[in-house]
N, C-alpha and C positions, 0 to 999 in steps of 0.2 A: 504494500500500500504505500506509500511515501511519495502521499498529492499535496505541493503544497502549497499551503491555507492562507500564508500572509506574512508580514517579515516583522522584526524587533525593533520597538520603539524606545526609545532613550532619549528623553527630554530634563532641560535643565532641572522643574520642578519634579518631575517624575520617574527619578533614573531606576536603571534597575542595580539589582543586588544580588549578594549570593543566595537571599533566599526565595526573590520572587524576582518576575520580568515581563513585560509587557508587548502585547503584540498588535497589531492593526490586523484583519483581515475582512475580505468583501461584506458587507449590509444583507446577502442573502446568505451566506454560509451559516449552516446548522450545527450547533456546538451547545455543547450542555456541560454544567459545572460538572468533575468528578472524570469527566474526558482528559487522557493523557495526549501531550504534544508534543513533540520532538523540538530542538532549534539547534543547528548549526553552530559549532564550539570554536573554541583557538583549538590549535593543532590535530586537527582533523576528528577531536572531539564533537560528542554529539550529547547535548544536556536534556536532559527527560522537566516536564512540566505538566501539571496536573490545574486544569482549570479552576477556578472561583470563584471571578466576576467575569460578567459579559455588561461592556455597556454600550449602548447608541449614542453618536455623535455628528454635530453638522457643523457645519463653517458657520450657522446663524450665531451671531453675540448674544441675544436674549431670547427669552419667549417673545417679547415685544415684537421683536422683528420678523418672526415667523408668524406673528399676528398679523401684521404690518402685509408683509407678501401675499397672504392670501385676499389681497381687496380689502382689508379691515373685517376681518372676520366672516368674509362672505364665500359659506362653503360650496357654492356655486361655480363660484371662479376659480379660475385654470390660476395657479402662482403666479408673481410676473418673475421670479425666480427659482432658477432650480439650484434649490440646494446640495451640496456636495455631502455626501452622510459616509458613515463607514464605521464599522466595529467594533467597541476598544476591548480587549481581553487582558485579564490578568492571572497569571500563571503561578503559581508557586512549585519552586526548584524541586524537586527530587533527587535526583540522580545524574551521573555524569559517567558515557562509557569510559572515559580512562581518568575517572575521579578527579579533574580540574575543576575546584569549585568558586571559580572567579566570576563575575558577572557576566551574562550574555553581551555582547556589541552590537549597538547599534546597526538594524540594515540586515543583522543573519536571516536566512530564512527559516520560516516553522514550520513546520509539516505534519498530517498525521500518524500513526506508530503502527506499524503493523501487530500482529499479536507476540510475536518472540520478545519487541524492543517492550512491548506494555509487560507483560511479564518481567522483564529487566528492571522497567523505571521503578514498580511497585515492590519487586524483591522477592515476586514472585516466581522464577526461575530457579530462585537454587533455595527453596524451604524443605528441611530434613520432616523426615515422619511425617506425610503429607495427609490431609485430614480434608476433605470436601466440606467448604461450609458455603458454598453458593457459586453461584458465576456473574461475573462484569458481563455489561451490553454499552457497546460504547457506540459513538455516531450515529446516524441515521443514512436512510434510503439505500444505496448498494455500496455505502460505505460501513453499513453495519457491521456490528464483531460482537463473539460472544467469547467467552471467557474463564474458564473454570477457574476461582478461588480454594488455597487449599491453606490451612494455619498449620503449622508443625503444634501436631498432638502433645508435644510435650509442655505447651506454653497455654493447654486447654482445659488438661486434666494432670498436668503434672507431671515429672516434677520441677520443671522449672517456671511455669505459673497456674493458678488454678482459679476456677469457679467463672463461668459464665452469667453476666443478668443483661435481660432484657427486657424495654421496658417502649412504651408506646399504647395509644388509645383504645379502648373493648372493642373487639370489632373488625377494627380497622386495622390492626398492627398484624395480626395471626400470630399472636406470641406465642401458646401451646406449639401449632404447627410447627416453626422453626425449631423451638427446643428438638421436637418430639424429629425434624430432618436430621439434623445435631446428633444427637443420640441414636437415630437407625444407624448414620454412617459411621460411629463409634462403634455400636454391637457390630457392625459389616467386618469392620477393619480386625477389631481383637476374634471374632470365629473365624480369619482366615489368617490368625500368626500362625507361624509354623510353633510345632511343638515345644522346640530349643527355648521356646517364649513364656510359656504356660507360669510363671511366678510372675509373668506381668501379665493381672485379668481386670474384667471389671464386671460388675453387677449394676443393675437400676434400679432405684424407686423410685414411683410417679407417682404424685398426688393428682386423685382429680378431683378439681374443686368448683365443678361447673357444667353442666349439660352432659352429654355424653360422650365428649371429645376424645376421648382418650381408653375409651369401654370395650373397643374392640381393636387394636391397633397389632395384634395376628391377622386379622384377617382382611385380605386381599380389596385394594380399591379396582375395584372392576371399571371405572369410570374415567380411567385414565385413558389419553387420548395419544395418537402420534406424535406430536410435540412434544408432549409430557415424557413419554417413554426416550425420545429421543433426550433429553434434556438429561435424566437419568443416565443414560451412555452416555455421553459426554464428560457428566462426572465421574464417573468411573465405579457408578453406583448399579444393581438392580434394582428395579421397580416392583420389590417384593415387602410385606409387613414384616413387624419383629417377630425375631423367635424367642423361644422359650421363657412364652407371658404367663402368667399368675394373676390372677382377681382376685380383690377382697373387696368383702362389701359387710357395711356394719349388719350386724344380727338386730334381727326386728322379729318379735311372738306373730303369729296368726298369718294371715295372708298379706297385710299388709306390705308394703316394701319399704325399706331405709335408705333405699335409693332410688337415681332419676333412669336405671336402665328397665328395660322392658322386664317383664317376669319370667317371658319362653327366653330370653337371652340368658337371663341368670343363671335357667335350670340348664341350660344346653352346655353353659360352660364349666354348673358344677356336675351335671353325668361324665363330663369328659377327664373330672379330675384339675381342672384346671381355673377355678374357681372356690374361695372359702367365706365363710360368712364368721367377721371379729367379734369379740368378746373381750371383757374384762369383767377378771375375778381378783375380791380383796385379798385371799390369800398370796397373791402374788404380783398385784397388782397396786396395794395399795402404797407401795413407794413413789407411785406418780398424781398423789392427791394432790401436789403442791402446784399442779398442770390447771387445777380447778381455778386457780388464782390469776392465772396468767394476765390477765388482761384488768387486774384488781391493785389499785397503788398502795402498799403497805408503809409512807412511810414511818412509823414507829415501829414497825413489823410484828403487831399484834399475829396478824395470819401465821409468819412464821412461825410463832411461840408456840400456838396451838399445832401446829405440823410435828414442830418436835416432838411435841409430847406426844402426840398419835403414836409416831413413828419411832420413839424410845419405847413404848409399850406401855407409860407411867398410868396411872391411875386403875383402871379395869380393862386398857384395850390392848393388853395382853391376851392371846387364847382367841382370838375373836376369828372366827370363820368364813362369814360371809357380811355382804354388804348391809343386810338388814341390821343383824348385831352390831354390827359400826354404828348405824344411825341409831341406835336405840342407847347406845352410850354416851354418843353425841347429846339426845336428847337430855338426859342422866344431867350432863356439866349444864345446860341450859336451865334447870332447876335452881332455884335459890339455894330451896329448902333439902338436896343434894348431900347428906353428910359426906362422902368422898370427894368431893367438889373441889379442882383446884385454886385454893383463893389467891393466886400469884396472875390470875387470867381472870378478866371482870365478865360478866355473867354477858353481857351487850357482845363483849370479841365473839361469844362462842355463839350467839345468836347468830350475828353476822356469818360466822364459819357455817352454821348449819345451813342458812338460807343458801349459799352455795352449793355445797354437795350437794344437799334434795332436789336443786334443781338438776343440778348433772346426772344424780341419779338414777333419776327418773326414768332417764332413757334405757332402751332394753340392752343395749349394749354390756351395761353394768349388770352382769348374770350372776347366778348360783355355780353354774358348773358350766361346761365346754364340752358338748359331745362329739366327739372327734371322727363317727359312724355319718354324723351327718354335715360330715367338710366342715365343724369348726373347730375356730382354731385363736391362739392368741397369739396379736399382731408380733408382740417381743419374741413369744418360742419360738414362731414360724421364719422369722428373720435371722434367729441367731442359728439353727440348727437346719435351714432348706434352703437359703438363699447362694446360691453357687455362681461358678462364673460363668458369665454371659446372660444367667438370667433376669426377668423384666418383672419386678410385681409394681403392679399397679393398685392404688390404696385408693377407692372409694369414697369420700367424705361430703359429697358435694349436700347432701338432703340433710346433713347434721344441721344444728345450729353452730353459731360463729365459736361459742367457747367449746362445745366437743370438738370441733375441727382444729380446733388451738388445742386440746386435748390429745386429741390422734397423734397430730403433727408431733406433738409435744416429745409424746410417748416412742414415736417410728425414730425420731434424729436422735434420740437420748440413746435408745439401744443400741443403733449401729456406728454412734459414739463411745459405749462403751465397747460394743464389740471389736472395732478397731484399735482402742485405748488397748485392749486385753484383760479390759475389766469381767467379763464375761467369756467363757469357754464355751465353744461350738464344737459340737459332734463330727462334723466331721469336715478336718480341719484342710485336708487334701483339697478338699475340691471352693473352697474358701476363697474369695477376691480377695484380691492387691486392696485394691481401687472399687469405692462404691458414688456412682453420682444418684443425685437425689436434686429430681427437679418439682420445683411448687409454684405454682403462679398465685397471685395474690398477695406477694411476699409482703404487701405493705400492714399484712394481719400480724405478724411476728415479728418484722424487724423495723417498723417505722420511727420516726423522730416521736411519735405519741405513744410510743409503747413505755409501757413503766420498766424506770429503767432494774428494779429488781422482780423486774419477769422474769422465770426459769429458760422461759423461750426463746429469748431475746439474749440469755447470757449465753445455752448453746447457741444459736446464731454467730455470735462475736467469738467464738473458741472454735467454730468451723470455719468461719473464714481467714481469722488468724494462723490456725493449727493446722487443719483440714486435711492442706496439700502435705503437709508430713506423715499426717496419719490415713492418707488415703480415702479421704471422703469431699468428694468436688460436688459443690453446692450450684445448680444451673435454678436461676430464680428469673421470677419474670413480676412486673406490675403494671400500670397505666402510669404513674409519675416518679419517675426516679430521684427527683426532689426529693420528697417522702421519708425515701429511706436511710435509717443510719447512717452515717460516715463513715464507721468503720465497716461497717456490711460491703459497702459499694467501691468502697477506696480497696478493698482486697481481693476485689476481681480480677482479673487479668485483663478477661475480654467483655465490651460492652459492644450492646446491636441496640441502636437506636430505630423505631419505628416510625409513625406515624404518630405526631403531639401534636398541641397547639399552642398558641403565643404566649399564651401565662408561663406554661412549664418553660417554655425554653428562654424565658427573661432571667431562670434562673442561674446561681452560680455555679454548676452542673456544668452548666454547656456554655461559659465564659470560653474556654480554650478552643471554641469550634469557632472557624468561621462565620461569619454576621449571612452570606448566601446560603450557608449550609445548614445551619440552624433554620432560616425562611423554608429551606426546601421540606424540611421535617413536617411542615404543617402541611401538604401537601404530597407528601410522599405516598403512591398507590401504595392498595393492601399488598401487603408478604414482601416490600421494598424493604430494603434495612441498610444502615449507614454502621458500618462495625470497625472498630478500635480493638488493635491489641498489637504488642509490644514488637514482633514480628514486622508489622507494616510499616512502609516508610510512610502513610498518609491513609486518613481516612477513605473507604469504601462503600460506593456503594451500590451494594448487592441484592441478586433474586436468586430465589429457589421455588423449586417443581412442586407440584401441588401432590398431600401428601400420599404416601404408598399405604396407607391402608383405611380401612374402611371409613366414610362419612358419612356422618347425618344431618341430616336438613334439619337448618334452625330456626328459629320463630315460630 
């Protein structure tokens, strides 16, 4: 390809520099920010540039005078001039084939890149451990190009960066999707290491926290079309669902359902074996009461106080069996008139504590027992003792309410925190992940600027993203405003995929270090577009991906 587009301009007030440069090109030429450009070097060097303004320009001195030519505003008349117009582009530097990083000269010519030199300008030619996370579409009409994007896996999931968020409008962004492209091309990659590899695995969990997006993602999108398949080769991907998926879905009595998937779906996946219905039992469960509070500001930490004592066993809730027996002790401290009553805890803290648990417990989730004849299961056994590599469980929570779902959550990242830590022994320890990612959309439920800050949830959050990538657990989160969320949640990402936002969110200090065009495009940017940063790139991208490989359901 190497047609070229227009030459470098270097004016007194507007020179260029090592890190940007400017070019004139024709008033009809089609160019869009995020397009790579070539220009002509000293010593037969040739310097890479990556668009970010486009602007329009005439030889007219004011608007006045363009008022003025048209007859005084009469849009009838022919001008009595014609104005000389032309294109002004601004570039910023990338790259340079034999690394001369001094200002472009006046007068070079710029041309556009074919696909090898785009790959060179962006750094994408020589990235280790190549990982498909989308393709570039740069120019238009038979100048188009497509582009397959690949991030070295090890700056994704570790160990030289980790944790994935992304973040953009409901809707509009396809946040699920992306993760859930992200993640097929992960399982693709680790079920086809070679053996010699097997101590480097990985595992998923997925929360679904919303419609059915993510309830069958084994089975096959029949609705994929030529292009789509085609799009798939390219990246070096099949057009097949994940394997080796796992359903949980909370336990609900009767017919009723505890979740938003169909009934014949449920049943079909638990004849198969590949579906269970969760529980939780006090005997084993009840070290994660403290999950009840999460979203509750303690600060004097009355809640605390009472947790202790639960969980030291002090007064009578030693011996205690099941969840009924908890509340009936609870009830016990709530009494005045109570002689074993601890008076170090005022009668109101323990009222408060109760009005919490009875509401949590309420739900059927919190059982007697776990029959294991009818696929259930608890979410911490089923995690520490069956989760192997390569496999996908998907955790159901979307039909809970907001504090079971902070519960769940709570409960899934604590276990496979301590499982990783080695706080807890698994069965069978051979077939065990390296590496477990754990993607949630929603994140601003757990880790936001208004979460209290002595939430349980919110302190694993902050020991996952700090620790994580040492201990092998890569946190892929997604929200609508990345604002929102903690500092330290978001600062220990690696990689961010910016969506589609609007003007509020991107006024903020977030996206200070984006360009002022690039940020405008965000509010605009079609569904499944993503603008993504990471450490690897010499400059922001911005990318698409194929619509997804397994099955979808109609929304609204």
């Amino acid at each position: 390809m190497a047609r070229s587009i227009g030459r470098v301009a270097a004016t007194e007030k507007i020179p260029t520099t090592i890190d940007e440069f400017y070019f004139w090109t024709d008033k009809k030429e089609i160019l869009n920010p995020f397009d790579v450009i070539k220009a002509d070097h000293i010593n037969g060097s040739v310097t890479f540039g990556v668009i970010e303004e486009i602007s329009h320009i005439t030889d007219s001195a004011s608007y006045l005078t363009s008022y003025i030519s048209n007859d005084f505003g009469d849009l009838s008349s022919t001008p009595n001039t014609h104005r000389i117009g032309m294109n002004f582009v601004k570039a910023k530097m990338v790259g340079n084939t034999k690394n001369i990083f001094t200002p472009v000269l006046d007068g070079r010519t710029v041309s556009l890149a074919d696909e090898d030199e785009i790959k060179e300008a962006l750094g994408l030619d020589k990235i280790k451990n190549p990982l498909p996370c989308g393709y570039l579409e740069m120019y238009n009409g038979h100048d188009k190009i497509q582009i397959p994007v690949h991030l070295n896996e090890n700056f994704l999931i570790g160990p030289e960066g980790a944790h994935l968020n992304i973040s953009g409008i409901s809707g509009l962004a396809a946040k699920t999707s992306y993760a859930m492209f992200i993640t097929k091309a992960i399982q693709t990659a680790y079920l086809e290491k070679p053996i010699e590899t097997e101590d480097d695995s990985v595992a998923f969990v997925f929360f679904n926290v919303k419609g059915r997006d993510i309830l069958a993602i084994d089975e096959k999108n029949e609705e994929l079309g030529p292009d789509d398949i085609a799009l798939y080769k390219m990246l070096g991907l099949e057009n097949q669902p994940f394997q080796k998926v796992t359903y949980f879905y909370p336990y609900m009595q009767g017919e009723q359902a505890n979740t938003i998937a169909k009934k014949e779906d449920v049943k079909y996946q638990i004849d198969a074996n590949a579906a269970f219905k969760y529980k939780y039992e006090f005997e084993y469960d009840k070290e994660n009461i403290d999950l009840f509070f999460a979203h509750d500001d303690d600060p004097t930490e009355t809640m605390a106080s009472i947790i202790n004592y639960v969980l030291n066993e002090d007064g009578d809730f030693g011996g205690l069996r099941n969840w009924n027996q908890f509340l009936k002790e609870v009830d016990k401290q709530c009494d005045t008139k109570y002689d074993k009553r601890d008076k170090s805890i005022a009668v109101g803290s323990w009222r408060k504590f109760k009005r919490y648990v009875r509401k949590a417990l309420s739900n059927d989730i919190f059982a007697q027992r776990t029959d294991k004849k009818a696929n259930e299961t608890r979410l911490r056994e089923h995690i520490t003792n069956k989760l192997g590599k390569n496999d996908v469980f998907v955790i159901d929570i979307a039909r809970l309410s907001e504090d079971m779902q902070a519960f769940v959550f709570g409960d899934v990242v604590r276990t496979i925190y301590d499982l990783q830590l080695g706080a807890i022994e698994d069965q069978d320890r051979e077939n065990r992940p390296s590496k477990i990612i754990i993607f949630v959309d929603e994140l601003n439920k757990y880790a936001s600027t208004d979460v209290p800050k002595n939430s349980p949830i919110l302190r694993q959050m902050l020991d996952i993203t700090e620790r994580g990538r040492s201990l092998g657990i890569i946190l892929f989160s997604a929200e609508q405003f990345k604002s929102a969320i903690h500092d330290r949640v978001k600062g220990n990402c690696a990689t961010h995929a910016y969506g589609r936002s609007n003007s509020i969110e991107i006024s903020k200090s977030d996206y200070r270090f984006i360009p002022t065009v690039y940020k405008n495009m965000m509010t605009r940017l079609n569904q499944g577009d993503y603008i993504i940063e990471n450490p690897i790139l010499r400059s922001l991208l911005k990318i698409k991906f194929p619509k997804p490989s397994y099955r979808q359901f109609p929304h609204g």
